[in-house]
Biopython code that builds the backbone (N, CA, C, O; Angstrom):
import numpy as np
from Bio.PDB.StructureBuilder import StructureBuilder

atoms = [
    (1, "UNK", "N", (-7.454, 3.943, 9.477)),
    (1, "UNK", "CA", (-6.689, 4.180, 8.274)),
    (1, "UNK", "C", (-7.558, 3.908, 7.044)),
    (1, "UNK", "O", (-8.519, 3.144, 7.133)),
    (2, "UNK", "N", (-7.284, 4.430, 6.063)),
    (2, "UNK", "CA", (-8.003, 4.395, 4.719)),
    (2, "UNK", "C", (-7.231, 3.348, 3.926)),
    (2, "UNK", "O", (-7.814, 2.949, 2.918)),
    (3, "UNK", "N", (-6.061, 2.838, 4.179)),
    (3, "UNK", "CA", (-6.061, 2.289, 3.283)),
    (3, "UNK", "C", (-5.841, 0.453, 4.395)),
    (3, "UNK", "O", (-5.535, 0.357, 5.584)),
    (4, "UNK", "N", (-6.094, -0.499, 3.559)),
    (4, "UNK", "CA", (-5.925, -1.967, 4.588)),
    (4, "UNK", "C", (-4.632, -2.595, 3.569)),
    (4, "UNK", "O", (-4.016, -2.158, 2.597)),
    (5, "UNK", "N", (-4.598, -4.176, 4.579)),
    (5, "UNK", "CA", (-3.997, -4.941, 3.691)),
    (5, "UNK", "C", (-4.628, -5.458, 2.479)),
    (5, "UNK", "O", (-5.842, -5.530, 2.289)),
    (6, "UNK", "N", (-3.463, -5.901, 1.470)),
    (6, "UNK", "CA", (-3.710, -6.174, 0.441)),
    (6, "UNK", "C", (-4.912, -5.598, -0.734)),
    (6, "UNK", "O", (-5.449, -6.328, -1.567)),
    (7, "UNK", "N", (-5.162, -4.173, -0.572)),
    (7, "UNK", "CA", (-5.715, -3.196, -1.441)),
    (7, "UNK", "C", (-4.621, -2.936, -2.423)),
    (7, "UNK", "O", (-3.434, -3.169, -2.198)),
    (8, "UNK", "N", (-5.056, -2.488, -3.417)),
    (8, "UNK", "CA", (-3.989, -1.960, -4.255)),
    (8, "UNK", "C", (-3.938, -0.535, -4.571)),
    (8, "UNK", "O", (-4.808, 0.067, -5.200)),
    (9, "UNK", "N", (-2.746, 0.021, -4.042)),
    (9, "UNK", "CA", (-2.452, 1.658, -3.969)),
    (9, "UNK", "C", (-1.583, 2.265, -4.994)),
    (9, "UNK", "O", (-0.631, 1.792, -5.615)),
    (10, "UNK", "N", (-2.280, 3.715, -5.026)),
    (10, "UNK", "CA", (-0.912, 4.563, -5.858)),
    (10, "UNK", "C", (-0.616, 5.797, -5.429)),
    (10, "UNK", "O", (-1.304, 6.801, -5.242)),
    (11, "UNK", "N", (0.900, 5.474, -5.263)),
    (11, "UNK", "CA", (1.942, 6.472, -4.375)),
    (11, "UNK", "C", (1.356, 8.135, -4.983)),
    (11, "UNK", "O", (1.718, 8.148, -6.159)),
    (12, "UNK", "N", (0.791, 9.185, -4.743)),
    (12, "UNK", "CA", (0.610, 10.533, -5.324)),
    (12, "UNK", "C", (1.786, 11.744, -4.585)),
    (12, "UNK", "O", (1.885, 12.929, -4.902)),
    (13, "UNK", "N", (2.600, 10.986, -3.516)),
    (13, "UNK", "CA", (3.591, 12.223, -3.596)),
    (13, "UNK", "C", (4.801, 11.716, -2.926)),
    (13, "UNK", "O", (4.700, 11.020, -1.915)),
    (14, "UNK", "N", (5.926, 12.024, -3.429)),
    (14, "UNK", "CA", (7.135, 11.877, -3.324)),
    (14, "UNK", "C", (8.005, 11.181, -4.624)),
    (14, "UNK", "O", (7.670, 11.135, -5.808)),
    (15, "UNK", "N", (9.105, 10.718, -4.043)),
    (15, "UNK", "CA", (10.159, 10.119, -5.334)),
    (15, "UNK", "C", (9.720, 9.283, -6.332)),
    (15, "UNK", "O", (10.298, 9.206, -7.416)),
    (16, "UNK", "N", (8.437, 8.458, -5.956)),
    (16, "UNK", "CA", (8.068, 7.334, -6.427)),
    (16, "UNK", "C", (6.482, 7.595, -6.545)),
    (16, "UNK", "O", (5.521, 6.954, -6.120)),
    (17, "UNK", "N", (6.583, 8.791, -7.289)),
    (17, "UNK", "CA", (4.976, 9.159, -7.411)),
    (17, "UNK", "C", (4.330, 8.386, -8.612)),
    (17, "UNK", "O", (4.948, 8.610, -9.654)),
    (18, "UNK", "N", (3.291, 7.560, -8.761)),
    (18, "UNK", "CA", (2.672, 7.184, -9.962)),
    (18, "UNK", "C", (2.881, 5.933, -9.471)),
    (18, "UNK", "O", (1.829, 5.298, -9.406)),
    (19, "UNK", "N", (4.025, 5.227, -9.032)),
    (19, "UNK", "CA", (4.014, 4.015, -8.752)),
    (19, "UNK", "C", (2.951, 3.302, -8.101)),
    (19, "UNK", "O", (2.435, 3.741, -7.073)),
    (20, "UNK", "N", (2.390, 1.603, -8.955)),
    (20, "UNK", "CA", (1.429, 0.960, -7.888)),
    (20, "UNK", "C", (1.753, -0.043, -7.662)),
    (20, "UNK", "O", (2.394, -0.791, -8.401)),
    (21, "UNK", "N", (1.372, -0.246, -6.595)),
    (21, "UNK", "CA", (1.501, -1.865, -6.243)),
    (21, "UNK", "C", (0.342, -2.092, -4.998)),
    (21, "UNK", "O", (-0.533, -1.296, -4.658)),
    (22, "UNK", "N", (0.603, -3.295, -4.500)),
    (22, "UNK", "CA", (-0.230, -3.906, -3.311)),
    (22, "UNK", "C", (0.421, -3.904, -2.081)),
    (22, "UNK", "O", (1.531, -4.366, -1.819)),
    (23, "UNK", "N", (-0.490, -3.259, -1.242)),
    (23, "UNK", "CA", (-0.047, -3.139, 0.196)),
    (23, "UNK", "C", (-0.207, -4.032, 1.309)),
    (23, "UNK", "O", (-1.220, -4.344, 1.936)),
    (24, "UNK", "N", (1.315, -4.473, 1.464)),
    (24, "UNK", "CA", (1.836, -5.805, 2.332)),
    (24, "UNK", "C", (1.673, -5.431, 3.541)),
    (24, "UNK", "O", (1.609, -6.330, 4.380)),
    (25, "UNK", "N", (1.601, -4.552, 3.823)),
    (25, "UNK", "CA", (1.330, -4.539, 5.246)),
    (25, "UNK", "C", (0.990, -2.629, 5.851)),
    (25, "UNK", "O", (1.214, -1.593, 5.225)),
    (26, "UNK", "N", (0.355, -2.823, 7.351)),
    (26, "UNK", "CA", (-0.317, -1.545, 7.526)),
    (26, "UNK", "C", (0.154, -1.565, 8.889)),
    (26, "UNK", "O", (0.058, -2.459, 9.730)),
    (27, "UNK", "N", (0.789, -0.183, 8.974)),
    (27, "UNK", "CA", (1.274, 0.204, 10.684)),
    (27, "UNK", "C", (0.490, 1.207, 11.616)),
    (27, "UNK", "O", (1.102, 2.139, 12.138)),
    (28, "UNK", "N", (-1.050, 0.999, 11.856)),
    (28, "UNK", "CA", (-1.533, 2.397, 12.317)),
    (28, "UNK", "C", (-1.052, 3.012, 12.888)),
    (28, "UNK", "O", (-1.385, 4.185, 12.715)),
    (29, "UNK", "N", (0.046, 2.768, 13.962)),
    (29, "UNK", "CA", (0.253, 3.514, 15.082)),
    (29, "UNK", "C", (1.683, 4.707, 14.640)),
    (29, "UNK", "O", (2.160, 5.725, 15.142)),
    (30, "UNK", "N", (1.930, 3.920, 13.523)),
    (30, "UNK", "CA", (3.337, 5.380, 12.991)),
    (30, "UNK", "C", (2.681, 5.585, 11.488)),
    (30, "UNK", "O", (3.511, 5.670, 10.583)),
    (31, "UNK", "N", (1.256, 5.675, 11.108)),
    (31, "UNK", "CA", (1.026, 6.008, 10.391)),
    (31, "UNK", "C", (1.404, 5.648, 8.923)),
    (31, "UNK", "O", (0.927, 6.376, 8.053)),
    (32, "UNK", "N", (2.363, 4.409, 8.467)),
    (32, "UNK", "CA", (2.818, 4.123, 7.907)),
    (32, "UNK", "C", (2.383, 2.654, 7.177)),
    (32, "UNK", "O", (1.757, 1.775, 7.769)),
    (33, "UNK", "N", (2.862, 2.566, 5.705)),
    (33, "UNK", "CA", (1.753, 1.384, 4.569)),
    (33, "UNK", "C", (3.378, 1.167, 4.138)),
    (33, "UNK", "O", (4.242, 1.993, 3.844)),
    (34, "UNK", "N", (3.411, -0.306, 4.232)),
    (34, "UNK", "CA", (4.291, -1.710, 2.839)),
    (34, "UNK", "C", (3.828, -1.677, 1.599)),
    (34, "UNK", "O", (3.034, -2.565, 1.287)),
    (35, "UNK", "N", (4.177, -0.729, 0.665)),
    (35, "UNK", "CA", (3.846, -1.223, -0.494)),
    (35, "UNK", "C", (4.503, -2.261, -1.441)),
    (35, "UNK", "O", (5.733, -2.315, -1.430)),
    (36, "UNK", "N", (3.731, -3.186, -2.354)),
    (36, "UNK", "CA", (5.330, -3.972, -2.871)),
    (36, "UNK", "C", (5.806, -3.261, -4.130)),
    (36, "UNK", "O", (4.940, -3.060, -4.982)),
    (37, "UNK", "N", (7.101, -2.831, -4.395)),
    (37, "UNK", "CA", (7.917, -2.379, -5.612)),
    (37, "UNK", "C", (7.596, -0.779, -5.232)),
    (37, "UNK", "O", (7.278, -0.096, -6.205)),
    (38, "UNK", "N", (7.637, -0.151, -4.035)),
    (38, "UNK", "CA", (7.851, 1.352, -3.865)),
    (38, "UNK", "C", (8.548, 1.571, -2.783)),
    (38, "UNK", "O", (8.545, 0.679, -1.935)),
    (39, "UNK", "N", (9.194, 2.603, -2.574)),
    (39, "UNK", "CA", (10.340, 3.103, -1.991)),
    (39, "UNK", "C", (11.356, 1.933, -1.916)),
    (39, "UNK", "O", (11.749, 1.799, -0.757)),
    (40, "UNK", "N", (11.788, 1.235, -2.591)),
    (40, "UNK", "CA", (12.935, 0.296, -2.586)),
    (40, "UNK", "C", (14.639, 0.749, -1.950)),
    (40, "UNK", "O", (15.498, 1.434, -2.505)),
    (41, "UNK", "N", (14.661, 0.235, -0.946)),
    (41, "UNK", "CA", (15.855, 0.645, -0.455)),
    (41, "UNK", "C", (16.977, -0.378, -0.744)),
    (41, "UNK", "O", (16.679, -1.553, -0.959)),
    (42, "UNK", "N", (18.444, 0.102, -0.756)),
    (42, "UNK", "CA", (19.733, -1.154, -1.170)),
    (42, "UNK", "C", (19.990, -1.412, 0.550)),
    (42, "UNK", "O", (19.825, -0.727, 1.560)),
    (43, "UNK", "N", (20.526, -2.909, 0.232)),
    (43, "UNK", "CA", (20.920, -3.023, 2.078)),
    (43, "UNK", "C", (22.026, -3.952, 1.895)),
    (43, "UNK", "O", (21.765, -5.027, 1.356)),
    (44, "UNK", "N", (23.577, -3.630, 2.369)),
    (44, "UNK", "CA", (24.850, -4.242, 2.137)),
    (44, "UNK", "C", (24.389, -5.402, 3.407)),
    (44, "UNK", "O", (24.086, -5.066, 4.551)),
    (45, "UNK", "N", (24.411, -6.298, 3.081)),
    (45, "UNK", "CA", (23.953, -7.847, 4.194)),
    (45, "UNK", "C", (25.482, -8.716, 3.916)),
    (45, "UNK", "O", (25.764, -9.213, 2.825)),
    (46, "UNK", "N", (26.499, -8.783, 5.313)),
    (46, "UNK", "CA", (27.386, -9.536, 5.687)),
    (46, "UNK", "C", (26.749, -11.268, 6.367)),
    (46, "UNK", "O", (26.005, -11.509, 7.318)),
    (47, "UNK", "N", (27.625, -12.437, 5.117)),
    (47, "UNK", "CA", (27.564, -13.086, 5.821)),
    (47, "UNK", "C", (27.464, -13.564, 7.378)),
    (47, "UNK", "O", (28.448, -13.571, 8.117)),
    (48, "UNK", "N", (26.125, -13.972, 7.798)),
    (48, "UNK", "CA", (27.297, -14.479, 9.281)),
    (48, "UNK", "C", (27.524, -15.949, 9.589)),
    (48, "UNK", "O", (28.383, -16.461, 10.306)),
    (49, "UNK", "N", (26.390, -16.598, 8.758)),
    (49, "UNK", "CA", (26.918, -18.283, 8.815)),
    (49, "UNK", "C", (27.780, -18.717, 7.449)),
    (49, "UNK", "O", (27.648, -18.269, 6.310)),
    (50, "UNK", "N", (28.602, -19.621, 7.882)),
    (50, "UNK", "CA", (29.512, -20.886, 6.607)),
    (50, "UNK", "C", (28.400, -20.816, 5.709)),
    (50, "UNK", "O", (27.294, -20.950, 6.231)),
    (51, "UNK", "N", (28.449, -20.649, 4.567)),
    (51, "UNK", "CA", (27.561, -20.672, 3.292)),
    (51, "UNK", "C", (26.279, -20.088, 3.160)),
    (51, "UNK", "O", (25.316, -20.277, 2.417)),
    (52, "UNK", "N", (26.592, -19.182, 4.266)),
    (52, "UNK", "CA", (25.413, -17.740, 3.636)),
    (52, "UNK", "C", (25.553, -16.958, 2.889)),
    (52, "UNK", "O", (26.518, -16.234, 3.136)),
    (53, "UNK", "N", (24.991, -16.714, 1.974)),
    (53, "UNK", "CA", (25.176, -15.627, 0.814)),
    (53, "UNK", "C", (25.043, -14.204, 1.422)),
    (53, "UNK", "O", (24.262, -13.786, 2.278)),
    (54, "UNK", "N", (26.182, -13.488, 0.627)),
    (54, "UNK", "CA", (26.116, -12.230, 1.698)),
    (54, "UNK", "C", (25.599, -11.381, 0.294)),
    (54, "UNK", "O", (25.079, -11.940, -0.671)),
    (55, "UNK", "N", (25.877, -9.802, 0.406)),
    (55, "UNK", "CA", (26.108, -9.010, -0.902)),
    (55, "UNK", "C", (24.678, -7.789, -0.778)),
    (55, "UNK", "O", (24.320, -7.449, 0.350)),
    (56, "UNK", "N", (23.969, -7.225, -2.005)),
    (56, "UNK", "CA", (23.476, -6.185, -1.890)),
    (56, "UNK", "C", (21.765, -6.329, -1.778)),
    (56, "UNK", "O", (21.125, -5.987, -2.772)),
    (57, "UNK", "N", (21.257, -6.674, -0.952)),
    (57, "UNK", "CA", (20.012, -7.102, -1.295)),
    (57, "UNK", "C", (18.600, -5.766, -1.204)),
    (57, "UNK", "O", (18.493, -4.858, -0.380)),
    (58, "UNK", "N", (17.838, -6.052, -2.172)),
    (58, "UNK", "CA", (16.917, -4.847, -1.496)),
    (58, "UNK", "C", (15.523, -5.068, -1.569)),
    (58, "UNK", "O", (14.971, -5.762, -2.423)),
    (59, "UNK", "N", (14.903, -4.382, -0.534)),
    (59, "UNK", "CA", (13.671, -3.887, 0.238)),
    (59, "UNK", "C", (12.868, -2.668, 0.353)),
    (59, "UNK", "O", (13.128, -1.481, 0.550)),
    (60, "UNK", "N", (11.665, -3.446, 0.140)),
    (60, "UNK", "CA", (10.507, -2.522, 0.522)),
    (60, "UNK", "C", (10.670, -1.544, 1.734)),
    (60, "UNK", "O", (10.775, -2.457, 2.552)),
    (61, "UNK", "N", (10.770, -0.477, 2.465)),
    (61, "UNK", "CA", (10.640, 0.326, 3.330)),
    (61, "UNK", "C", (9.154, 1.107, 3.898)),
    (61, "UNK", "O", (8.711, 1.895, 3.063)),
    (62, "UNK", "N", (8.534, 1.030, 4.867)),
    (62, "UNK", "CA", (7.414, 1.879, 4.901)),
    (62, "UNK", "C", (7.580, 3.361, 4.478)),
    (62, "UNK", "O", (8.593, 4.006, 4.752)),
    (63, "UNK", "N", (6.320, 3.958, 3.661)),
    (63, "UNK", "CA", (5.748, 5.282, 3.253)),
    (63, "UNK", "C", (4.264, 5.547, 4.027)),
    (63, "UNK", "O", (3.240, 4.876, 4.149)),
    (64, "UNK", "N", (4.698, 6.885, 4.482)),
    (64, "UNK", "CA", (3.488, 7.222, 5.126)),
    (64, "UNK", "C", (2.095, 7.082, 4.731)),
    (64, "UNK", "O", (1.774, 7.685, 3.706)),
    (65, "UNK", "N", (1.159, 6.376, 5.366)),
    (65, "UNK", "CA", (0.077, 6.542, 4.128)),
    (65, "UNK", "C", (-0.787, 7.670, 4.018)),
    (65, "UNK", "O", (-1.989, 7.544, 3.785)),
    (66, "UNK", "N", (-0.127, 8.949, 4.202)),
    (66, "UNK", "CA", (-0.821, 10.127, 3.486)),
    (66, "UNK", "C", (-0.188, 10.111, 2.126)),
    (66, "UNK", "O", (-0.834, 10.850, 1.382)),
    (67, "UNK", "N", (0.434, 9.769, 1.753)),
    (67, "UNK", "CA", (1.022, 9.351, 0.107)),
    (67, "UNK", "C", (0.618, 8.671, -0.507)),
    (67, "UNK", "O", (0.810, 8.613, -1.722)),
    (68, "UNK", "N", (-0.185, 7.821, 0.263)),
    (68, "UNK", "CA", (-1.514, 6.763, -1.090)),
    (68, "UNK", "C", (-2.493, 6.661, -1.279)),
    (68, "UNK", "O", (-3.339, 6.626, -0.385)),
    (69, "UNK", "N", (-2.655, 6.606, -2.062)),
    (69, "UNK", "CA", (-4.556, 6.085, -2.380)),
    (69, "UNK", "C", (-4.752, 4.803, -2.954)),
    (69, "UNK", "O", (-4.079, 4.065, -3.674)),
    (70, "UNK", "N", (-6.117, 4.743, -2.310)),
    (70, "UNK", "CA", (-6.493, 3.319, -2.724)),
    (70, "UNK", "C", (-6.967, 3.401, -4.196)),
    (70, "UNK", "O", (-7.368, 4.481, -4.630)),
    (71, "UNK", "N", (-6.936, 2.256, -5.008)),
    (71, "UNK", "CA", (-7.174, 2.220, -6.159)),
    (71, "UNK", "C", (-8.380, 1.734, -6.691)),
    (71, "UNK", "O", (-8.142, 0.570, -6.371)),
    (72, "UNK", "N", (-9.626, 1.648, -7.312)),
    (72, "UNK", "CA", (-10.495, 1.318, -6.752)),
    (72, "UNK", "C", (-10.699, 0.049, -8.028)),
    (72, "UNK", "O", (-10.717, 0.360, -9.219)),
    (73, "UNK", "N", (-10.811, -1.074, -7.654)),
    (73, "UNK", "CA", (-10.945, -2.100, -8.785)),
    (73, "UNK", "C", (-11.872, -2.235, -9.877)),
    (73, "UNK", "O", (-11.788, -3.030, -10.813)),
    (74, "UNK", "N", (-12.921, -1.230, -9.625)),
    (74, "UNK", "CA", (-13.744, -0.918, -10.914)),
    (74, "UNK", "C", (-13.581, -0.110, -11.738)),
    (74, "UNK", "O", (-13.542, -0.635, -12.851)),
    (75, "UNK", "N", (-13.423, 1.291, -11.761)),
    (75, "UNK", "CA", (-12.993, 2.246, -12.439)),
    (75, "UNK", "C", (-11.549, 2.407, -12.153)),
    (75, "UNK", "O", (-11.057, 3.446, -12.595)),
    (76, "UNK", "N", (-10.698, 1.537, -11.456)),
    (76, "UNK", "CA", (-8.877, 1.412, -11.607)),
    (76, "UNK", "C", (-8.779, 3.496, -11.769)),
    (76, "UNK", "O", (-8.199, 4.184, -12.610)),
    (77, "UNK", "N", (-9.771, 3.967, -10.346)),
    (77, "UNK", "CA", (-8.660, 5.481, -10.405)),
    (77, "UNK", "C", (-8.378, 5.557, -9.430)),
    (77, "UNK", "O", (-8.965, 4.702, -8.767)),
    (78, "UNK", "N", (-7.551, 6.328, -8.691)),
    (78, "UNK", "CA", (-7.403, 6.391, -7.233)),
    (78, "UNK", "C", (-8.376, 7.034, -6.296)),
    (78, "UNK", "O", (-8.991, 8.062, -6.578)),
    (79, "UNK", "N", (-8.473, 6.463, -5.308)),
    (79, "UNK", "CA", (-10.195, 7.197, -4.293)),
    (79, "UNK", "C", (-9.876, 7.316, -2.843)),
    (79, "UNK", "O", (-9.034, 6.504, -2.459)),
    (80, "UNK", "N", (-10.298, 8.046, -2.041)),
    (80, "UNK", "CA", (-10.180, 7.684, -0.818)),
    (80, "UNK", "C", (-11.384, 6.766, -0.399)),
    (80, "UNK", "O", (-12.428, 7.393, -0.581)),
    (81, "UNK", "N", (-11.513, 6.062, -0.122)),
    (81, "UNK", "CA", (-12.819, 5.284, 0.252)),
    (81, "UNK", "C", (-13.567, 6.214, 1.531)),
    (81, "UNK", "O", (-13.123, 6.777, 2.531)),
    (82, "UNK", "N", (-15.146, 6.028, 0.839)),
    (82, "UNK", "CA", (-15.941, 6.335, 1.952)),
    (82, "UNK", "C", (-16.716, 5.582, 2.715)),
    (82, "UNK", "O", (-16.433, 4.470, 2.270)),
    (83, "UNK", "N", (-17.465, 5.411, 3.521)),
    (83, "UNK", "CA", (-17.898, 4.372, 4.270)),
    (83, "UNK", "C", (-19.574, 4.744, 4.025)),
    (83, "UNK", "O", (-20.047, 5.863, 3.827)),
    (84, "UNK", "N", (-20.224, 3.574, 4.098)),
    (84, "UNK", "CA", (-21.701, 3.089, 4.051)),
    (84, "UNK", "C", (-22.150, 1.755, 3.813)),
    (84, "UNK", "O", (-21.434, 0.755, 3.769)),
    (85, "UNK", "N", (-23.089, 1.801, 3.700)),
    (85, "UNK", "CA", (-24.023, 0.599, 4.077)),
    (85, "UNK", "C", (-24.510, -0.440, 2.451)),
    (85, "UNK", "O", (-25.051, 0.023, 1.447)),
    (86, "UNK", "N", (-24.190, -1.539, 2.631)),
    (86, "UNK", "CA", (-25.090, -3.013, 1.484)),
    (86, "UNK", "C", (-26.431, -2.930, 1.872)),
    (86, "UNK", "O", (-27.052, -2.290, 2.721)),
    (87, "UNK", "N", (-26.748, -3.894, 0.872)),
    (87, "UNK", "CA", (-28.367, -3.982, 1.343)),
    (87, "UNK", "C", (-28.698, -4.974, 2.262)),
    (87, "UNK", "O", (-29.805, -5.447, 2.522)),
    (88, "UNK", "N", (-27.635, -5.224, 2.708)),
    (88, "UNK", "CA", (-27.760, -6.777, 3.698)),
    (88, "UNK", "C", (-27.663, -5.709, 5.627)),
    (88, "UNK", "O", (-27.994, -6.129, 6.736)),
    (89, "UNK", "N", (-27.044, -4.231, 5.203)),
    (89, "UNK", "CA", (-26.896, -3.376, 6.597)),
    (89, "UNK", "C", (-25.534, -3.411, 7.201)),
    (89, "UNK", "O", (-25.175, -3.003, 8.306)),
    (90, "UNK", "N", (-24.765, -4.053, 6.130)),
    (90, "UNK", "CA", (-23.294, -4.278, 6.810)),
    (90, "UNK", "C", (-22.614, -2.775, 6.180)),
    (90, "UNK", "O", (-22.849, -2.212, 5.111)),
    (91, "UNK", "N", (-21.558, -2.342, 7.456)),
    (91, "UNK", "CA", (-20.694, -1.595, 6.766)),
    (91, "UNK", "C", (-19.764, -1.903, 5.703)),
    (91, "UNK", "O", (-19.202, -2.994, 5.801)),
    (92, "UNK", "N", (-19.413, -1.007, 4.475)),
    (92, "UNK", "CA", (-18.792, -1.243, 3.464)),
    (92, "UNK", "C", (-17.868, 0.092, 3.470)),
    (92, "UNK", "O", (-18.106, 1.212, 3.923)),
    (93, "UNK", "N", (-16.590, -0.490, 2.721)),
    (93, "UNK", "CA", (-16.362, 0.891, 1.874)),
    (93, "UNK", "C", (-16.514, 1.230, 0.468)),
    (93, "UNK", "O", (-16.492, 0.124, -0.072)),
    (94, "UNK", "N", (-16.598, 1.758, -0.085)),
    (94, "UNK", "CA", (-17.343, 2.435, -0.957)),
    (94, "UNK", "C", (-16.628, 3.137, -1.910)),
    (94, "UNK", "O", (-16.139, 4.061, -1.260)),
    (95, "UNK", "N", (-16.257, 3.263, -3.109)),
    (95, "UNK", "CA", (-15.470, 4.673, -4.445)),
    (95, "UNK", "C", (-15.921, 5.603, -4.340)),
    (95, "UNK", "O", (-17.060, 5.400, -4.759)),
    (96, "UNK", "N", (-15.844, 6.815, -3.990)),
    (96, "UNK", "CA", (-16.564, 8.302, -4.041)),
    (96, "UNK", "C", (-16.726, 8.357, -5.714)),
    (96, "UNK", "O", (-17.667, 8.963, -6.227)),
    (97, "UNK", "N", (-15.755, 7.691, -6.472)),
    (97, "UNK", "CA", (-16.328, 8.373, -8.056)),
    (97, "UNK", "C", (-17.335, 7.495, -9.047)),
    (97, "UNK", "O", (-18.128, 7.971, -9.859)),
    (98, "UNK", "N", (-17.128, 6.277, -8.808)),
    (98, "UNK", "CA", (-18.067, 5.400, -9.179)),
    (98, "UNK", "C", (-19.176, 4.582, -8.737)),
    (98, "UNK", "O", (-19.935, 3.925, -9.449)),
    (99, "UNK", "N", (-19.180, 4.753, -6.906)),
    (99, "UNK", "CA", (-20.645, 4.291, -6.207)),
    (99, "UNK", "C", (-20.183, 2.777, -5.696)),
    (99, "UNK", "O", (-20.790, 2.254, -4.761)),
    (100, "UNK", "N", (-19.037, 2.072, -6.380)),
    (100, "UNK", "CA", (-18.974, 0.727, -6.122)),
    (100, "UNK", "C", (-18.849, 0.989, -5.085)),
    (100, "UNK", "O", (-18.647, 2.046, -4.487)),
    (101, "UNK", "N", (-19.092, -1.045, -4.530)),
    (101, "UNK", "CA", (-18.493, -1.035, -3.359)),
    (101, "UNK", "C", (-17.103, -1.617, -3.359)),
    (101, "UNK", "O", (-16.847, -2.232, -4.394)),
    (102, "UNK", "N", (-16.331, -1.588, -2.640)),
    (102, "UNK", "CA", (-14.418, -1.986, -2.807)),
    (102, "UNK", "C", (-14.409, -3.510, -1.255)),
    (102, "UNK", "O", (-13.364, -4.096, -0.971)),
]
sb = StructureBuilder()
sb.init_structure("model")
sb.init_model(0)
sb.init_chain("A")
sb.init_seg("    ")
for serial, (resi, resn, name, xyz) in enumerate(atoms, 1):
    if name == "N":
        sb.init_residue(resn, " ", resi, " ")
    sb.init_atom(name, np.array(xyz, "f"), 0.0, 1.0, " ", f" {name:<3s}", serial, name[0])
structure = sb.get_structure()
């Protein structure tokens, strides 16, 4: 996957396009990224213990991550990261528009 935990992404297609935030979590196997403050869903939650607060609470939902890009912390645009090499020989990923490494 292109994008990991705790990178910071921005949504480029669907309801919540433009939106960014940081990605809580990564599902490779259904293809799917946690972002925090995108696709927010409402969820009616019934008490079930004596002095649990019940009522409307809401949540993050997974978005596929063909809908994000990583953001790249130097030039803050969105990139897909590419992969290459430090001068130390370790793999990195890399900004296609500015050369950093991320």
């Amino acid at each position: 996957m292109h994008i990991k935990t705790n990178d910071t992404a921005i949504v480029i297609a669907g309801r919540d396009k433009g939106k960014q935030g940081k990605v809580m979590s990564v599902d490779p196997a259904a293809g799917k990224v946690l972002v925090e403050g995108v696709n927010v869903a409402k969820r009616h939650k019934k008490p079930r213990k004596q002095g649990e607060p019940g009522g409307i609470i809401t949540k993050e939902t997974p978005i596929y991550a063909s809908k994000v890009m990583r953001v790249c912390p130097k030039c803050s645009k969105p990139t897909r990261p590419a992969h290459g090499l430090n001068k130390s020989g370790d793999k990195v990923r890399v900004c296609k528009k500015c050369k950093a490494e991320i």
